[in-house]
N, C-alpha and C positions, 0 to 999 in steps of 0.2 A: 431082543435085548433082555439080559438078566433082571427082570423086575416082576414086581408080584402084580399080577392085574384086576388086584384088589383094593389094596392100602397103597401100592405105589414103593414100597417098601425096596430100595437097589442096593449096590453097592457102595459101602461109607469108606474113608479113608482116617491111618491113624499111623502113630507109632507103634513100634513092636522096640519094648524096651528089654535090654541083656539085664546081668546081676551089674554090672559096671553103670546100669542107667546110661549108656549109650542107643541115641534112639536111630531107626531103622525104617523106613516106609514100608508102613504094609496096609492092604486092601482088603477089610473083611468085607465076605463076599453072605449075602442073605441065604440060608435052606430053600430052594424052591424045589417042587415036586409037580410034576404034570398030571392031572385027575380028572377025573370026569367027573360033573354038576350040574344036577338033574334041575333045568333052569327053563321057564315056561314049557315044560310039557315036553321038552328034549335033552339031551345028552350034552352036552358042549365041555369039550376039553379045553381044560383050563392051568397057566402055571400059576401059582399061588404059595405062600410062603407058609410053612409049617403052623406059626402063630394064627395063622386067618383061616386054614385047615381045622384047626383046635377048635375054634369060635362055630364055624360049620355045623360040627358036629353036637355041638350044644344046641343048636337051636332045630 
């Protein structure tokens, strides 16, 4: 499933409004990226959303 398997972070639902403000169903969908995370002592590939990628890298 499209989710980050960090924060939990999926797909939100919303309008996509025209110059008319006529509103329109749209799905934005989260950045996930599949990575490797050097997690007790091995490798585990992980999908995880850009933001929780960022955080990673800081610590």
């Amino acid at each position: 499933m499209a989710k980050c398997e960090m924060c939990g972070k999926g797909p939100m639902f919303g309008n996509r409004r025209s110059h008319s403000m006529r509103a329109t169903r749209h799905k934005f969908k989260p950045n996930l990226q599949k990575i490797r995370v050097f997690e007790n002592g091995v490798f585990v590939r992980k999908t995880l959303c850009t933001k929780c990628i960022k955080t990673l890298a800081k610590v």
